[in-house]
C-alpha positions as CSV (number, residue, x, y, z in Angstrom):
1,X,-14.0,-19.8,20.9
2,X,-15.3,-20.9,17.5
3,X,-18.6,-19.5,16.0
4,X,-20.8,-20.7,13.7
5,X,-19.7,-19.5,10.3
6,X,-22.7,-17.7,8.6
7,X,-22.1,-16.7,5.4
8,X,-20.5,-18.5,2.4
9,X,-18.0,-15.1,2.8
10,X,-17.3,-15.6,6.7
11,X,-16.5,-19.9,5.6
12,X,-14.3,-18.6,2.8
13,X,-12.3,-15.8,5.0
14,X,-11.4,-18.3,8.2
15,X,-11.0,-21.3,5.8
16,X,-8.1,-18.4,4.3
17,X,-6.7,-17.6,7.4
18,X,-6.3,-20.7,8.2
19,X,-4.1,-22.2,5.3
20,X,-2.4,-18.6,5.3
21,X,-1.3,-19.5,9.3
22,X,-0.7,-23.2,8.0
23,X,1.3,-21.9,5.2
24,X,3.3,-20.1,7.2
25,X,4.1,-22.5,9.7
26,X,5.1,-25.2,6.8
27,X,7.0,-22.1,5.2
28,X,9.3,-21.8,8.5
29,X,9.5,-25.8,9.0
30,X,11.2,-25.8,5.9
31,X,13.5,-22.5,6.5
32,X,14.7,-24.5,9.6
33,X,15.3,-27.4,8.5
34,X,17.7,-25.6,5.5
35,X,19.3,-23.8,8.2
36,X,19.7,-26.7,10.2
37,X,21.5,-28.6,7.7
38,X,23.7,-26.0,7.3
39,X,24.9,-24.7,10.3
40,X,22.3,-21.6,10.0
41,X,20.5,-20.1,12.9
42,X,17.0,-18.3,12.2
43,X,18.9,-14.6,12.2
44,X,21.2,-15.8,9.6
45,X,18.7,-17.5,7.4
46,X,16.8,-14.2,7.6
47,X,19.7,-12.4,6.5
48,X,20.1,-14.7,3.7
49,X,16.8,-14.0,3.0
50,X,17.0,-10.2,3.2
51,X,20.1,-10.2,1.2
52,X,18.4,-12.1,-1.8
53,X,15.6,-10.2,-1.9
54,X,17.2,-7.1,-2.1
55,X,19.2,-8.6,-4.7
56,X,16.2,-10.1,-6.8
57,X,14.8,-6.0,-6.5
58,X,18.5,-4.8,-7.9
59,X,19.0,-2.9,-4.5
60,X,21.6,-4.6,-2.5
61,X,21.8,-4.6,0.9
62,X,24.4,-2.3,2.9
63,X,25.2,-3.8,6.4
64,X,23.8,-0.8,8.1
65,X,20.6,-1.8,6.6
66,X,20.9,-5.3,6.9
67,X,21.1,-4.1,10.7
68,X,17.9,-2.4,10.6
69,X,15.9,-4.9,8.9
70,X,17.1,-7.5,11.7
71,X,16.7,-5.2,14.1
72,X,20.7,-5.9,15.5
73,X,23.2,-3.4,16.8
74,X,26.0,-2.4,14.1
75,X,28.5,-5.0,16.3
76,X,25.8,-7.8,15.6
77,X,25.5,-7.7,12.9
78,X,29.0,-7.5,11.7
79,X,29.5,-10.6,13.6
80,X,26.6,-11.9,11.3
81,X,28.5,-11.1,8.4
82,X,31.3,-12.6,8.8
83,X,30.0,-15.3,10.2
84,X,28.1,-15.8,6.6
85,X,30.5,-15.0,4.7
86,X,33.5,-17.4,6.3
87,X,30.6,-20.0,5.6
88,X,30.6,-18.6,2.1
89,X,27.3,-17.9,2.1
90,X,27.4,-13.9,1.3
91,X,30.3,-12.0,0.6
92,X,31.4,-8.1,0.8
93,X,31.5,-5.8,-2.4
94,X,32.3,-2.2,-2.5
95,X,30.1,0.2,-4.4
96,X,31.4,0.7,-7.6
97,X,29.9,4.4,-7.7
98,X,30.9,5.6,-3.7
99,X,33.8,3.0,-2.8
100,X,33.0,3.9,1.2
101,X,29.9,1.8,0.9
102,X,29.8,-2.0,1.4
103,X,27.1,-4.2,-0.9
104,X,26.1,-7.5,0.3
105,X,25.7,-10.3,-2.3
106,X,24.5,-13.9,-2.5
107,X,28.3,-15.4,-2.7
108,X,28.0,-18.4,-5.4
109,X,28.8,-20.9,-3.4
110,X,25.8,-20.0,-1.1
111,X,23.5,-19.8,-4.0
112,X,24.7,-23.0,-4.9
113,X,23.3,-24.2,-1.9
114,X,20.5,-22.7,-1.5
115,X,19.4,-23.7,-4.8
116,X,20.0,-26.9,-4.8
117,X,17.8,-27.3,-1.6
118,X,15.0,-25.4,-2.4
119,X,14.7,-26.9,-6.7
120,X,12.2,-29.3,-6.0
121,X,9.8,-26.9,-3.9
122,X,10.4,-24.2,-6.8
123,X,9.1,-27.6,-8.9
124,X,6.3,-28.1,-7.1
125,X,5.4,-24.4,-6.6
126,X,6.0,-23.8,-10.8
127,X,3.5,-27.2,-11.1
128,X,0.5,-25.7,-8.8
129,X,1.3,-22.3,-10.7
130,X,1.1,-23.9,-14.0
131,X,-3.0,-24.8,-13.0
132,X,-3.7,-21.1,-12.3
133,X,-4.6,-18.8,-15.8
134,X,-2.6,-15.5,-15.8
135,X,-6.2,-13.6,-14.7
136,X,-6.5,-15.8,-11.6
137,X,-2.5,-15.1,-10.4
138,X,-3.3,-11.4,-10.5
139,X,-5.8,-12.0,-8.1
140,X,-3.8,-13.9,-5.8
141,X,-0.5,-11.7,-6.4
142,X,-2.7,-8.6,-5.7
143,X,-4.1,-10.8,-2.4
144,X,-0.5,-11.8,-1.5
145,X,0.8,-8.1,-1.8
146,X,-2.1,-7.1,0.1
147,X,-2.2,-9.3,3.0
148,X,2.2,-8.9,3.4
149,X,1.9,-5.8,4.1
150,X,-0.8,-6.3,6.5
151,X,1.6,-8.5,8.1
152,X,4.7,-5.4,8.0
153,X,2.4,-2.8,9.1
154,X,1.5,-5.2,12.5
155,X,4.9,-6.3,12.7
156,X,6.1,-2.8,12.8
157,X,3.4,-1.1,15.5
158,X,4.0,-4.4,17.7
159,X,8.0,-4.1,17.5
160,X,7.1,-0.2,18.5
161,X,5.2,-1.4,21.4
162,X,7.0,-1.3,24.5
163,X,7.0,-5.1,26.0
164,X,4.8,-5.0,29.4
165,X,6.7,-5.7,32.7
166,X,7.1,-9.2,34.0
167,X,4.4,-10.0,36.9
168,X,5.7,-9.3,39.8
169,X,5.1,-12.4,42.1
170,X,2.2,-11.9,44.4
171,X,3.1,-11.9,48.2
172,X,1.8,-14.7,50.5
């Protein structure tokens, strides 16, 4: 399964990988266990998510889109919605410039929240930051951007991928 690793290149790339999958994996134990302690299951935690980040780009989210991103029917994820915002983790707003459309926002109460669970990572990630000079975090924000939408672009062909059949038991 393994190889011998050649090149100081071919060490460097799986040695990579590897804390990119560990990362990852960390990354999601943590998610869970803020959704755990708050009642969250892993599709509302990633609407949380996608509702913040389309806040931090200035874009909210509409529910139609929020749909899309999780992949839900409209009836989903409505039931989503107000499931989060009863919770008081998002709440409702209506565009201010086409009053037909419906905004999604962080409600305070779930930034609150959020916020006071994540600080001390957002410590510790500011304190490993903090070693890094300006030139070297290009390199890894340009690596980062890179290899995320790597990730996308296989998350998209494989969710375009039909799934195969189930085996069909053999006869005996």
């Amino acid at each position: 399964m393994y190889r011998r690793r050649d090149t100081r290149r071919e060490l460097l790339v799986a040695e990579i990988t590897a804390e990119l999958r560990r990362y990852c994996v960390d990354a999601q134990h943590v998610g869970h266990a803020f959704a755990g302690q708050h009642g969250l299951g892993a599709t509302d935690l990633q609407a949380l998510i996608a509702v913040m980040d389309a806040e931090l780009l200035g874009e909210p989210i509409t529910p139609g889109r929020l749909a899309e991103h999780l992949d839900l029917s409209s009836g989903s994820v409505t039931a989503l919605i107000d499931r989060l915002e009863r919770a008081g983790h998002i709440r409702r707003d209506r565009d201010t410039t086409d009053r037909r459309k419906i905004l999604l926002h962080y409600a305070e109460q779930g930034a609150t929240v959020a916020m006071d669970f994540f600080r001390p990572l957002g410590e510790r990630t500011d304190r490993v930051m903090a070693d890094f000079p300006d030139e070297e975090l290009e390199v890894v924000y340009r690596f980062l951007t890179a290899m995320g939408v790597s990730l996308r672009e296989h998350r998209d062909a494989i969710r375009a991928t039909p799934a195969a059949p189930p085996p069909r038991p053999e006869a005996g």
